[in-house]
N, C-alpha and C positions, 0 to 999 in steps of 0.2 A: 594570580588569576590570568593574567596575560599569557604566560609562560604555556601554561593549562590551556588555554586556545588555542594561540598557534601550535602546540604541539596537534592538540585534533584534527587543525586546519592541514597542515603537514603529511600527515598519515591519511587524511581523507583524499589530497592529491593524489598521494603513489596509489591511493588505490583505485581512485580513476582510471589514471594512470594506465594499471594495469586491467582492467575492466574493459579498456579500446583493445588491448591487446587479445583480452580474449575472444572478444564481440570479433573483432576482425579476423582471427584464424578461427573461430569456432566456421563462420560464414565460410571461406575460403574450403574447410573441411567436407562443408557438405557434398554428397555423392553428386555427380553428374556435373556438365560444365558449363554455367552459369549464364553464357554469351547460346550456347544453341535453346535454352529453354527460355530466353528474351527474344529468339531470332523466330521460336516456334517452328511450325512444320519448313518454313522458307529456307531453310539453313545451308544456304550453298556454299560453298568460299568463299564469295566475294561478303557478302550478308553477314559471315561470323566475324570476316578480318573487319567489316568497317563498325560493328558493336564493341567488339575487342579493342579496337582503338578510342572510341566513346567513352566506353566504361572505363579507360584502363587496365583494362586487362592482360594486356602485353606485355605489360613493365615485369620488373621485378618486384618479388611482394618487398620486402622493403620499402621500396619506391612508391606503392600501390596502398603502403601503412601511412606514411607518412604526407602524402597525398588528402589521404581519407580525415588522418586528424588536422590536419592545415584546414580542410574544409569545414569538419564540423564543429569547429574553434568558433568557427565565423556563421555558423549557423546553417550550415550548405550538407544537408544529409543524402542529399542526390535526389532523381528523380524518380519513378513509380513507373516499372513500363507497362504495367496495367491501367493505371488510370492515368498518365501521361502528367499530373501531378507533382510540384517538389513532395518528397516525405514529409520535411519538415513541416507543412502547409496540413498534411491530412493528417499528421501528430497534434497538432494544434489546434485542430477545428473537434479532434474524438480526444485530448487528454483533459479537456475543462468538464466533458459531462464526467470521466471516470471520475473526476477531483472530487468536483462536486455530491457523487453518490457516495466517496469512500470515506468524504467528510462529514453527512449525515449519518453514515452506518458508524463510523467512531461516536460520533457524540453520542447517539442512542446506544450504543455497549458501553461509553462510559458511565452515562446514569445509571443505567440497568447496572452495569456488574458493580461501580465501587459501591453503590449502595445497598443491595443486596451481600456482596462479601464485607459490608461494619456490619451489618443488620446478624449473619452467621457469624461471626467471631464473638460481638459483644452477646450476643445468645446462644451462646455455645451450650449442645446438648438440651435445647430446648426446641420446639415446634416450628420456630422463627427460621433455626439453622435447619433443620430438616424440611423443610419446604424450598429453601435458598437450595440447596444441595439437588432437591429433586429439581427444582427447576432450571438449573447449570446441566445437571445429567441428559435433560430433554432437549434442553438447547444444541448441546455437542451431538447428540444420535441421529436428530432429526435433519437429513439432506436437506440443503438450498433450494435443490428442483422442487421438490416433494412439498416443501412450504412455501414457496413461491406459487405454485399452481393451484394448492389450496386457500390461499389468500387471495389469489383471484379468481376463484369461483366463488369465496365468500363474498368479497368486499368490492369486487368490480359485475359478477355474471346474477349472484343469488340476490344481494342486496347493492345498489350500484352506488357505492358513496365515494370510491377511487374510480378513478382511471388506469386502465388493464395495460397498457402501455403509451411511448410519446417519452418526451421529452422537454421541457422547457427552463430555461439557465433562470438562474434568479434572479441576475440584471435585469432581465426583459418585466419578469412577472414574479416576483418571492411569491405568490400564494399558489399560485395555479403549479411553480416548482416545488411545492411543500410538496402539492397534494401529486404531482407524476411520481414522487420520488420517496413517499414515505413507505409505501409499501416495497420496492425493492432494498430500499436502505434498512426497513425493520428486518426483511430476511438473513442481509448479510451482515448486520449488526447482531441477534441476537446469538449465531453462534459465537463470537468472538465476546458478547459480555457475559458468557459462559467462563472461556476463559479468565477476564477479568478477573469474575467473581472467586475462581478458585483462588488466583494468585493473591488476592486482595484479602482474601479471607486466610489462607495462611502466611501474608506477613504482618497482619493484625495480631493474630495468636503468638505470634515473637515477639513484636512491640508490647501487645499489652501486659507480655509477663517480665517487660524490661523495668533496669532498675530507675530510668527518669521517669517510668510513669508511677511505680509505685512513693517517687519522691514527691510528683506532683499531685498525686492523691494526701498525699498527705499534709501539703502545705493547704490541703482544702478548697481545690481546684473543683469545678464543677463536674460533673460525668461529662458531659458532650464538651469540654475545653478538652478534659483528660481525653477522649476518644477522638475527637475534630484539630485538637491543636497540635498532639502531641503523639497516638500515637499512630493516625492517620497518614501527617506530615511523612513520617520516616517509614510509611509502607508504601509511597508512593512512588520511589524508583525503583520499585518489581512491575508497580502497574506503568509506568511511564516508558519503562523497557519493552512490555508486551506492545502498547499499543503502538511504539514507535514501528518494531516489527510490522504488525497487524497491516498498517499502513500503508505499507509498501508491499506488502501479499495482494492489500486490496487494490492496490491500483493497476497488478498485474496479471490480479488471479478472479478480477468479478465477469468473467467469464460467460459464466451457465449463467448469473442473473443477469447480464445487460444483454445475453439472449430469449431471455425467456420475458424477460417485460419488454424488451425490444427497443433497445438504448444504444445509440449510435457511438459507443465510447471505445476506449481502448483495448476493449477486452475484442471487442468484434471486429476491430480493424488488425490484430495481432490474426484471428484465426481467417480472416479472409486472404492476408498476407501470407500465412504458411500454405494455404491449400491451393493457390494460383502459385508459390515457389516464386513471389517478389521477394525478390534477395533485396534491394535497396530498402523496400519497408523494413522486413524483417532486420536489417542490421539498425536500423533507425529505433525499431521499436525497442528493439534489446539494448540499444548503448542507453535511451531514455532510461526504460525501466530501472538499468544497473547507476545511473546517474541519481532516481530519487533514491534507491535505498540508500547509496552514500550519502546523500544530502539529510536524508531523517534521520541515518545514526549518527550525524553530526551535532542536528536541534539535540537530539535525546541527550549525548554526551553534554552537551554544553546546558539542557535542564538539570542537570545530576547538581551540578558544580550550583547552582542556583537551590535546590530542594535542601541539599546535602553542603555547607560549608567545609568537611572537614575535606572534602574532596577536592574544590579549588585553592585548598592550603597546605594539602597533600603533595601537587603540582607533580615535581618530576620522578615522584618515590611510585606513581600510577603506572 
C-alpha cells in the first residue's frame, strides 16, 4: 500500500512539474509583447525598460522559469496590472465560491445519476430503465444557458422562491447559501449526472452478470445486499473516475453559469483576465487550474486502492 502511494505521489510531482513548464512557455508564446500591453498606450523606452526589469522580463527565460517557480513555491503568483492586486489574493477570494458551486453540482449528479443508473441496470428493459435513459438523454441535449434562464424565469421572475443571482459562502449563512446556489448547482449538476447515470448503469450490467454476485445470490443474500453490497461497490471506480474528472472541468469550465446567475467565481475572473490580456492572472489562473486536476487524480487514484483492494496489492505490477 505504501509503495502504491508514493509511487502516485511521485508521478503526480513530475507532472507538476511539468504543468509550470507548460503554463510558463504557453504564456511566454502568446503573440505580442507582454511589457507594452502592461505599459499601454504610454509605451516609450524608458516605460517598457523600467516594466521589463519589474517583471523580469530581461532575463533569460531560464532565469525568468526558475524565478517564477521559486515564487510560486512560496505562494508569490505576481501581481495584477489591472487591478494592482497579488493574483494569488483575487484566486483566493473567486476559487472558494467556484469550490463551493462545483461541490454542490457533484453531490446533486451524484444522487441523481448513481441512483437512477441501479434503478436502469437492475430494471433493465423495463419502464424504470427507459425513463432513466430518457432522462440522461435530456440532461446531455439540454445547454446550461438555455436551462439556467429557464429556471430563472421559473423559479426566481414567474414564481419567486430562489434568488436569480448573488452569492453567499456557507460560513457566513448555510441556508441563505443553499438557496443562492441550488439553482446554478442543479444546472451544472444535472448534465454531468447524465453522465453518471450512463456509466453507472453499464458497470452495473458487468457486475450484475459477474460470478461473485451470482455466488452471493446464492448463499441467500438479500436483492438490495446483492445490488448495494456487492455489485454497486465494484461499479464504483467507473463512477469515481468520471466524477474525479468532472470536478475539475467544473472548477474551470462553470463559465456561462457563474455568468449568467452572476457568481463572482473563477470562471469570471479566468474570462476578465483573458480579455484585458493580464498575463500575471492568466498564468496564475492556469498553473491553479492544472495544480487541482493533479491534486483530484491523485484523491481518485488513492480511492481506487481503497474501493478495489486488489489494486493496492497489485502495487508495482500498475
Amino acid at each position: 500500500m505504501s509503495r502504491y502511494v508514493l509511487r502516485r505521489v511521485v508521478e503526480s510531482a513530475v507532472t507538476l512539474i511539468l504543468a509550470t513548464i507548460v503554463v510558463f512557455a504557453g504564456i511566454r508564446a502568446l503573440p505580442g509583447d507582454p511589457a507594452r500591453t502592461l505599459a499601454g498606450e504610454e509605451s516609450d523606452p524608458a516605460t517598457l525598460a523600467a516594466i521589463r526589469a519589474t517583471y523580469g522580463l530581461d532575463e533569460p527565460l531560464p532565469v525568468q522559469y526558475l524565478r517564477y517557480v521559486q515564487k510560486a513555491a512560496t505562494g508569490d503568483l505576481g501581481r495584477s496590472p489591472r487591478t494592482g492586486l497579488p493574483v494569488a489574493e483575487s484566486i483566493g477570494h473567486a476559487l472558494p465560491v467556484t469550490l463551493q458551486l462545483a461541490v454542490f453540482a457533484i453531490a446533486i449528479a451524484v444522487l441523481m445519476g448513481i441512483g437512477t443508473g441501479v434503478v436502469a441496470a437492475v430494471r433493465r428493459r423495463r419502464p424504470a430503465e427507459w425513463g432513466a435513459n430518457a432522462i440522461a438523454l435530456l440532461g446531455l441535449s439540454v445547454p446550461n444557458f438555455w436551462f439556467g434562464q429557464m429556471a430563472i424565469l421559473a423559479l426566481a421572475i414567474a414564481y419567486p422562491l430562489l434568488p436569480a443571482s448573488g452569492f453567499v459562502s456557507v460560513f457566513e449563512d448555510p441556508v441563505e447559501s443553499f438557496r443562492h446556489l441550488l439553482m446554478p448547482a442543479t444546472v451544472l449538476g444535472t448534465g454531468l449526472a447524465a453522465i453518471i447515470m450512463r456509466q453507472t448503469r453499464s458497470a452495473m450490467l458487468d457486475a450484475l452478470t459477474a460470478d461473485y454476485v451470482r455466488t452471493a445470490r446464492a448463499k441467500g443474500l438479500s436483492s438490495a445486499q446483492v445490488v448495494l453490497g456487492h455489485a454497486l461497490r465494484n461499479s464504483l471506480i467507473v463512477v469515481i473516475t468520471v466524477v474525479g474528472l468532472q470536478l475539475g472541468a467544473l472548477i474551470s469550465g462553470a463559465v456561462v453559469t457563474e455568468q449568467l446567475f452572476v457568481l463572482p467565481g473563477f470562471g469570471k475572473l479566468t474570462i476578465d483576465a483573458v480579455f484585458t490580456r493580464d498575463y500575471p492572472m492568466i498564468q496564475g489562473v492556469v498553473l491553479v487550474t492544472a495544480t487541482a486536476y493533479i491534486v483530484i487524480n491523485l484523491v481518485v487514484d488513492l480511492l481506487y486502492s481503497v474501493i478495489d483492494p486488489r489494486i493496492r496489492v497489485g502495487g508495482p505490477a500498475l
